[in-house]
C-alpha positions in Angstrom: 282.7 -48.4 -67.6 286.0 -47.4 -67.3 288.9 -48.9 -65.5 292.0 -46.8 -66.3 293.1 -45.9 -63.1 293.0 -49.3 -61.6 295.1 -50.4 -64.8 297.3 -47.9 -63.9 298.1 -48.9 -60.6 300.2 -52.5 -61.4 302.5 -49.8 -63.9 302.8 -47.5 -61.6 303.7 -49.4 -58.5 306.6 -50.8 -60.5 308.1 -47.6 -61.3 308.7 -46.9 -57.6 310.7 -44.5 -56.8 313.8 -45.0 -55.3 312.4 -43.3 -52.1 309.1 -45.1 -52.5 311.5 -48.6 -52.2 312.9 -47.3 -49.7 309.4 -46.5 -47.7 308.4 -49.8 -49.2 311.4 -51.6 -46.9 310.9 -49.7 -43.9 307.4 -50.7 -44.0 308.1 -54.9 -44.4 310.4 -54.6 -41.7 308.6 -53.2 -39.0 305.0 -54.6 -40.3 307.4 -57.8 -40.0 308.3 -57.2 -36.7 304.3 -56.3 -35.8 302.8 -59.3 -37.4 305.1 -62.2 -36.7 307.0 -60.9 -33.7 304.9 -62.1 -31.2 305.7 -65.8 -32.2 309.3 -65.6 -31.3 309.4 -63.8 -28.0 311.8 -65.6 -25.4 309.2 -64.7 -22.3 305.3 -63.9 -22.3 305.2 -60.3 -22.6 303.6 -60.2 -19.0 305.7 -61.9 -17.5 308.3 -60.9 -14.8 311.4 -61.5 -15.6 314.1 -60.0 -13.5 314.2 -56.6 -11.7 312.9 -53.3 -13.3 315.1 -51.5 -15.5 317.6 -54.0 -15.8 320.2 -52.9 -18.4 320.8 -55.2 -21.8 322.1 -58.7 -20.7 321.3 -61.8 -18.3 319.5 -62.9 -21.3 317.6 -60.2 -21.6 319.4 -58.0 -25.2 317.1 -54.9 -24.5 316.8 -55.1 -20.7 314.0 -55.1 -18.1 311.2 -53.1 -18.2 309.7 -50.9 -15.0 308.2 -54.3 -14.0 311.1 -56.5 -14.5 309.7 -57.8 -17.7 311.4 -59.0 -20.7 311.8 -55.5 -23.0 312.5 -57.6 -26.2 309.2 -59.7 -26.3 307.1 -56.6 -25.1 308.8 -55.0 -28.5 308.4 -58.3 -30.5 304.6 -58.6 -28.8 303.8 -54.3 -29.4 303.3 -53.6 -32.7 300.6 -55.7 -33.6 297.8 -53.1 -31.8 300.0 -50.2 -33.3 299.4 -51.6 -36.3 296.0 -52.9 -36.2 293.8 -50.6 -34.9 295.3 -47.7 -36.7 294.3 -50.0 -40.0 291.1 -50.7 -38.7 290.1 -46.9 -38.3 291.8 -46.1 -41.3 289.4 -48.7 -42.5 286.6 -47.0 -41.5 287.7 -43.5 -41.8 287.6 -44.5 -46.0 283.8 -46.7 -45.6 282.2 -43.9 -44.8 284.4 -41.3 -45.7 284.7 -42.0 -49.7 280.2 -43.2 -49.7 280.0 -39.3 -48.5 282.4 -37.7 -50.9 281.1 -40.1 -53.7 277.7 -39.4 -53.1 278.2 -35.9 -52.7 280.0 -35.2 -55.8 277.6 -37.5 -57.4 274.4 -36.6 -56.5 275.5 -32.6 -55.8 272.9 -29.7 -54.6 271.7 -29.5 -51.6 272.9 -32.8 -50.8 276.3 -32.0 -51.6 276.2 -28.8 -49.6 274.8 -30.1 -46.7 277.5 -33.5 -46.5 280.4 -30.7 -46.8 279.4 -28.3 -44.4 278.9 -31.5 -42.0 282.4 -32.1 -42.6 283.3 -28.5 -41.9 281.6 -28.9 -38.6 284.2 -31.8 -37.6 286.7 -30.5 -38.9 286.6 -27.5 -36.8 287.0 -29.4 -33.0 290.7 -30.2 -32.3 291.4 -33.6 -32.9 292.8 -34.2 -29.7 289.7 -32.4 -27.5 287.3 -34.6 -29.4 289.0 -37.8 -28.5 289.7 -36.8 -25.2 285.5 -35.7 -25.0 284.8 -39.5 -26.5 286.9 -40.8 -24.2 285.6 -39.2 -21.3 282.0 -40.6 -22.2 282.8 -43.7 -23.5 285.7 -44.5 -21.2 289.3 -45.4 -22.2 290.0 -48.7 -24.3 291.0 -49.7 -28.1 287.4 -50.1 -29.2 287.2 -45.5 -28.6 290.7 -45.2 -30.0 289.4 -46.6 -33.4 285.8 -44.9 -33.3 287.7 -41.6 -32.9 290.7 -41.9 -34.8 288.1 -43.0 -37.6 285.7 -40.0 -37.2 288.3 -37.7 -37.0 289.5 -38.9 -40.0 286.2 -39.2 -42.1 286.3 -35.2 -42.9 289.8 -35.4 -45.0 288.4 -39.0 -46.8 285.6 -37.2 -47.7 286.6 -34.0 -49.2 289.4 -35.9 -51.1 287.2 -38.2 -52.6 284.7 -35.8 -53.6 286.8 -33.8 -55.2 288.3 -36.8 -57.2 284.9 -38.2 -57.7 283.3 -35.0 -58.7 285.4 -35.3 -62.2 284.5 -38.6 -62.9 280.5 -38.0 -62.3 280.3 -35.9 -65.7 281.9 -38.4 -68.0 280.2 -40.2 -70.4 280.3 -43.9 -69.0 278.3 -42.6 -65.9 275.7 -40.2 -67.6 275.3 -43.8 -69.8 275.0 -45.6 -66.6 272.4 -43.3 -65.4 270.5 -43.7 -68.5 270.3 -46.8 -68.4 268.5 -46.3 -65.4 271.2 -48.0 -63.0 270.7 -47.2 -59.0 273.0 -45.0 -57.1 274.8 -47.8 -55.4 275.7 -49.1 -58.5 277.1 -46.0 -60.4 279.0 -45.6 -57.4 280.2 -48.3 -56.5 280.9 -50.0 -60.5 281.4 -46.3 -62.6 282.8 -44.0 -59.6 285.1 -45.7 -57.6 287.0 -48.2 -59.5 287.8 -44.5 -61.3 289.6 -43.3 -58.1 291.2 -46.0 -56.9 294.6 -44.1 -57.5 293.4 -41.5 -55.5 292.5 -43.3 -52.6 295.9 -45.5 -52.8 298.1 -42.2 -52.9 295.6 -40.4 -50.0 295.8 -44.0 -47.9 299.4 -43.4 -46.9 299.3 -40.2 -45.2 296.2 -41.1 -43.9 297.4 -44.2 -41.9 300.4 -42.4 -41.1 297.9 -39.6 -39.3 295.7 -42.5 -37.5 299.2 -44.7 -36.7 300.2 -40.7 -34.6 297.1 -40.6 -33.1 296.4 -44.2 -31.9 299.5 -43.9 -30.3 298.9 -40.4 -28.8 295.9 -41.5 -26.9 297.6 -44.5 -25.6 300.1 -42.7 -24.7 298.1 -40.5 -22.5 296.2 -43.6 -21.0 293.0 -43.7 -23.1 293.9 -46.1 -26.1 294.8 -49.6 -24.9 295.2 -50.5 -21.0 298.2 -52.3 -19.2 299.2 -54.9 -18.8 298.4 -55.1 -22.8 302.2 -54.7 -24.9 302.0 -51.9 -27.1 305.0 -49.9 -28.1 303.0 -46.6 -27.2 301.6 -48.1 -24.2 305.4 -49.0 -23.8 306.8 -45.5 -24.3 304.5 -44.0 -21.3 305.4 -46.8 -19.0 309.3 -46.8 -19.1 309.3 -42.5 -19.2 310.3 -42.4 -15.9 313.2 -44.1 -16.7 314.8 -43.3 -19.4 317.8 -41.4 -17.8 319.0 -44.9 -16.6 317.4 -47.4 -19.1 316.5 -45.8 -22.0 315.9 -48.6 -24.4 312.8 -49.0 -23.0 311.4 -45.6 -24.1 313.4 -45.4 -27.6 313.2 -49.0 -29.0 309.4 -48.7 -29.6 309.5 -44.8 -30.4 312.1 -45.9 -33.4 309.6 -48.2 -34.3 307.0 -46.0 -34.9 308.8 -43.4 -36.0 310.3 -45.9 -39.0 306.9 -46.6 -39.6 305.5 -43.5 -40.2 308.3 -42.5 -42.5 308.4 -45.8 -44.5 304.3 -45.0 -45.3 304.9 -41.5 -45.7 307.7 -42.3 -48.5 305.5 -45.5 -49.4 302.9 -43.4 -50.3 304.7 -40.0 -51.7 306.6 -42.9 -54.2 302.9 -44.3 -55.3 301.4 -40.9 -55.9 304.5 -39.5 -58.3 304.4 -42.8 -60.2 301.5 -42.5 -60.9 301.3 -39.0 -61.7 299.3 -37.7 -58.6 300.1 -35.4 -55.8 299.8 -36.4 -52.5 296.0 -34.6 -52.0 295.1 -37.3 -55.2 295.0 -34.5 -57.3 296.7 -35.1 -61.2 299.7 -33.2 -62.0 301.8 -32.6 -64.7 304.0 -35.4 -66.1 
């Protein structure tokens, strides 16, 4: 078996670059702010504080809320679900996403056409109808948000992944694996995939970017996560109404995400040229 493209990966990460460092800061500090943020809030994010859409000051640096709660530890208490359940369906999106592509490339024929055309079929609903659909059947709440974000994502995972995969299934260490009489879950999962790891780490960044934009779409249209929950999309539909007046409400937690998805996009564009990949996985010319 063959194990150069997870060797590569420790090289490669550390010739970031300097974008990629760049992405690579952006993404500490507001993964900072969304993992440990919520132990230093002044208030309970639920609680009332003062009148709504009090402007910074009174103790209060970002102001009220349209509640009267406490902006700064709603922020500080927001990004965790953001964050989360966007890695979550990413998560998922990739379980089932790269066992499709994998197996498709690997075992090919009619399997293979039938798994792609599958895709094809998913691929063709607009994301946003088929979440709206789910959510209309399965009600609003974080547990849809991450069962559609992840299916909608599945098609893209698998048709990377093949394609990557479908290169390393005619070398020589898996035609020896297969003589050897191994199963199909091992040739997979010991010949295949620690062969595209690269792939999948330079495809993972635009890919969480994409579930990170729609977790926060649907929330932001009421069918992700529910108030009172803090959640800086949750946060950014709440405080729309007033953002003539009190506007920090609405653009502290967009600037979040928005740093966010440019720190992974620039994360993972760095981590796919260093290590000689371009951004679909796909090798290119050094």
């Amino acid at each position: 078996m063959r194990r150069d493209t997870v060797r590569r990966l420790p090289r490669g990460l550390r010739r970031l670059p300097k974008s990629g460092l760049v992405g690579a800061v952006l993404v500490a500090i507001v993964m900072g702010i969304a993992l440990f943020g919520r132990l230093v809030t002044p208030h309970p994010a639920a609680q009332i504080v003062g009148a709504p859409y009090l402007g910074p000051g009174g103790g209060h640096p970002l102001g009220t809320d349209f509640l009267g709660r406490d902006l700064l530890s709603r922020v500080l208490a927001g990004g965790l679900t953001v964050v989360g359940l966007s890695a979550i369906a990413t998560l998922a999106a990739y379980l089932v996403g790269a066992t499709i592509g994998m197996l498709a490339a690997y075992v090919g024929g009619l399997t293979d056409a039938l798994a792609m055309r599958s895709m094809d079929v998913l691929l063709a609903f607009p994301p946003f109808l088929f979440l709206l659909v789910l959510a209309s059947g399965g009600g609003p709440g974080p547990i849809t948000a991450v069962i559609g974000v992840a299916v909608i994502q599945i098609p893209g995972v698998a048709r990377v992944i093949r394609a990557a995969a479908q290169e390393v299934a005619v070398r020589s260490y898996v035609e020896a694996a297969v003589a050897r009489g191994e199963s199909t879950q091992y040739v997979l999962s010991r010949e295949i995939f620690p062969n595209i790891v690269s792939t999948v780490v330079a495809d993972g960044g635009p890919r969480y970017t994409g579930s990170i934009l729609l977790t926060a779409g649907l929330t932001f249209l009421g069918l992700g996560l529910q108030p009172p929950a803090a959640d800086w999309a949750l946060m950014i539909s709440e405080n729309r109404d007033g953002l003539t007046f009190a506007p920090l409400g609405v653009l502290v937690p967009a600037l979040l995400i928005m740093l966010l998805t440019i720190g992974v996009n620039l994360l993972g564009d760095g981590i796919a040229r260093s290590l000689g990949l371009s951004r679909s996985g796909e090798l290119v010319e050094s």
